[in-house]
N, C-alpha and C positions, 0 to 999 in steps of 0.2 A: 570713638567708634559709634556710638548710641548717638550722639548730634549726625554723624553722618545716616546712620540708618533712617533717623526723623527726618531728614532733607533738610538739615540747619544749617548741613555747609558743604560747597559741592564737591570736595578732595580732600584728601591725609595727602600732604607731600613731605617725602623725605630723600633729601638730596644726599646723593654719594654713599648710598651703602655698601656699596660692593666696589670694588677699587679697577677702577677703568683697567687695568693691564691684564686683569681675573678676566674682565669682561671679554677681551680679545684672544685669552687665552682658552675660553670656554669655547666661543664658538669657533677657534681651531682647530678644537676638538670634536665638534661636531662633524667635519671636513673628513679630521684624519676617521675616524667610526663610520664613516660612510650612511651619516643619519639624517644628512640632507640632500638624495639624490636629487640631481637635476636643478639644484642652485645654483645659480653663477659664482662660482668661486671669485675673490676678492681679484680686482682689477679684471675680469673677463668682462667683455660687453653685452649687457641687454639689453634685449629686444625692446622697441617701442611698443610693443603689442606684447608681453608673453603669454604663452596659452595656456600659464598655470598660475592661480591667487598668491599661493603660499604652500610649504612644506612646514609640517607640523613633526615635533619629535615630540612623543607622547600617546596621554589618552583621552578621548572627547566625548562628553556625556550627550553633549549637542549633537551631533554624528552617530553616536553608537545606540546610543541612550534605546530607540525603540526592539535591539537585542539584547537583552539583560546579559546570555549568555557572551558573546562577542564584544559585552562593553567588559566585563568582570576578568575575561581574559588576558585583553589589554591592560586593562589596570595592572594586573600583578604582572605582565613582562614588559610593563614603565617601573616598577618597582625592584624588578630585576633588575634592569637598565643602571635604576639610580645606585646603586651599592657597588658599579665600578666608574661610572661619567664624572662624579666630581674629583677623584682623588689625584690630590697635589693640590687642591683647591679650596679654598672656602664652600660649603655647600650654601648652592642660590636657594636650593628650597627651603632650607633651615632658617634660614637668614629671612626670609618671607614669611615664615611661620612664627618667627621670633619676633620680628617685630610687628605685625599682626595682633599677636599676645602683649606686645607692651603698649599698645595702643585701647588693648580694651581691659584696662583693669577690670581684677575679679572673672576672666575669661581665659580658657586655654583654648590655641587651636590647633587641632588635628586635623587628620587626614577622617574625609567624610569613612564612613560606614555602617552597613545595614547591620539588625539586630542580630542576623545570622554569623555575623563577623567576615564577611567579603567585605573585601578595601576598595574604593574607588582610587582612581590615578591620582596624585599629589600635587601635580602641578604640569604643565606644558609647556613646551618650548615653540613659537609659533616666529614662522619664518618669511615675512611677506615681501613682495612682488611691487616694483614699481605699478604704477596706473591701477592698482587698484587699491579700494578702500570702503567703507561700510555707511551708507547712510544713518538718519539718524534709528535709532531704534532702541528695545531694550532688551534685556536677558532676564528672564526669571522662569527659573522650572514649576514654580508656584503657581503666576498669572496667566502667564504665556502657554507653556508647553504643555504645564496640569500635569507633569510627572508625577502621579499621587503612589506611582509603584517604586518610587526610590526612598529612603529614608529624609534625604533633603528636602523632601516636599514638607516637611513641619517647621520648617523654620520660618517667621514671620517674615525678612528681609533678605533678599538676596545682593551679595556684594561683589567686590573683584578687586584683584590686586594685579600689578604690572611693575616688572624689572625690567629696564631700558638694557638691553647687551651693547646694539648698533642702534643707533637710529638711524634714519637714512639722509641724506644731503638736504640742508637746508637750502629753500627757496624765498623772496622775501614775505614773509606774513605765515610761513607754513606755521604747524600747528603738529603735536602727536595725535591728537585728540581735542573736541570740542566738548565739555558737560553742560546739558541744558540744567535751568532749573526750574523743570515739569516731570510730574510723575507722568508715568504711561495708564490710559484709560482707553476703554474697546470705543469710545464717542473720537478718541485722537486716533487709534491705530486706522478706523475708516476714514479718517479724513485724509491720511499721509498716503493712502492707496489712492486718491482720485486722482483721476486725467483729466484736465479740459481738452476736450473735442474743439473747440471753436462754437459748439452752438449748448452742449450741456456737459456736465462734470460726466465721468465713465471711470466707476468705482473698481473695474476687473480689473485694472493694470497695476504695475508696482508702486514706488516712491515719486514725488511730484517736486521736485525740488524748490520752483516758482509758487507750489502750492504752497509749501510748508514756510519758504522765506516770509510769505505774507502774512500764515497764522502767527509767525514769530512773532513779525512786526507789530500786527492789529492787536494782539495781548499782550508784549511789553514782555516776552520772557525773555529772561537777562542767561547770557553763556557766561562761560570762563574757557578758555584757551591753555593746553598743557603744555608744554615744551620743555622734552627730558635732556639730558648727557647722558652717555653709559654710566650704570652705576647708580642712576637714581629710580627711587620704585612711588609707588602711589596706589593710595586704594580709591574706591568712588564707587557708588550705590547704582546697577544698573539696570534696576526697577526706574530709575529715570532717563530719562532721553540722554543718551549720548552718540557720539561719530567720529569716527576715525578717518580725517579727509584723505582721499588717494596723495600718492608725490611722487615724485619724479627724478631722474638721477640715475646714478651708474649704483648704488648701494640699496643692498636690500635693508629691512628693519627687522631686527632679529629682538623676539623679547621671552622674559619667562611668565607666563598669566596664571592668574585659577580664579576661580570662582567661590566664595563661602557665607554659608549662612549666618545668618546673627537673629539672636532673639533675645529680648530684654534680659529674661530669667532663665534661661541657659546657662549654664557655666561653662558650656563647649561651644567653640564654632567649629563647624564642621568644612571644612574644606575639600574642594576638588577640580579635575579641569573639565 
């Protein structure tokens, strides 16, 4: 875990942890609880267009994060949640925390928390939608967001972990995920905003994708391509560029994520989603 927080290697993969039949039986259960309205149920058809990204079962710091109160509520009834969703099952989130901790000797990881002792959510269940998918980018409440009002804002590196439940219908060359290996700098985050006009760059608008294929090229930054089964999970540092390409298909991609800090001389990592 310390080589990946340095940017020495750009994934921890660990194939098969959770046993593909848990994996289908989990999100069953998601179905029978009624915690993924408005999901296409398995063989239903959708839409080339849906008018919704994703159903999240869970809590988001990302989302909530600027209501302290409204994020701390969620948290504890994702916490509730979790003390009846797995039973008959392996727990996914244990199992993510477990091996998390065996990957960072000399480390335990828990579920984030401020000094006052409110629990952040433990982990999310994120439920995505054909056609869509997330350019390249990064996550850190540190660089990015400046959450200096959460306790997770002390931690030097910010991480993420990912349990594959579904993935969705492979197409040839698809991909779960792209890892670049480049960290995120505010001299990159403006350049991934420019438009060409036809006559000068126009810095308002969003992602440039023809933009960014070329910075790729003209600097030689090397990717890695992820491609799960249910059942396998993976961590990766996303303090540096990564993307999750849109796909296509009759199946959604169902997975369990969180986010966790790491700091050299910690002995906690602190976890959350």
């Amino acid at each position: 875990m310390g080589a990946l927080a340095r940017g020495d290697i750009p994934a921890i993969i660990l194939r098969q942890q959770y046993e593909q039949s848990e994996c289908g039986r989990l999100v069953a259960r998601f179905y029978e609880r009624d915690l993924v309205d408005g999901l296409p149920k398995p063989g239903e058809a959708i839409p080339e267009k849906p008018e919704f990204e994703r159903v999240d079962i869970g809590t988001s710091l990302g989302n909530l994060g600027p209501d302290r109160t409204a994020f701390f509520a969620s948290a504890e009834a994702t916490l509730e949640l979790h003390t009846t969703l797995f039973e008959g099952l392996t727990d996914p989130v244990k199992l993510l925390y477990d091996n998390l901790t065996l990957v960072s000797p000399g480390k335990t990881a828990v579920t984030a928390r401020e000094p006052n002792g409110r629990i952040y959510g433990p982990a999310i269940f994120r439920c995505h939608m054909p056609h869509f998918g997330y350019p390249p980018h990064i996550d850190s409440v540190r660089q990015r967001e400046k959450r200096t009002d959460y306790a997770v804002h002390r931690f030097e590196t910010q991480l993420a972990g990912i349990l594959s439940l579904q993935p969705p219908e492979r197409s040839e060359g698809a991909c779960d995920s792209i890892l670049y290996e480049c960290a995120w700098s505010e001299e990159l985050d403006r350049l991934l905003k420019m438009k060409w006009t036809g006559k000068k760059l126009d810095m308002s608008g969003g992602f440039n994708r023809p933009a960014f294929d070329q910075y790729v090229a003209l600097t030689g930054i090397r990717s890695h391509r992820v491609i799960l089964q249910p059942g396998d999970m993976y961590f990766f540092n996303t303090e540096r560029l990564h993307e999750v390409p849109q796909f296509t298909g009759h199946r959604t991609r169902i997975v369990e994520a969180c986010f966790f800090g790491y700091s050299k001389d910690d002995p906690e990592i602190f976890v959350w989603s």
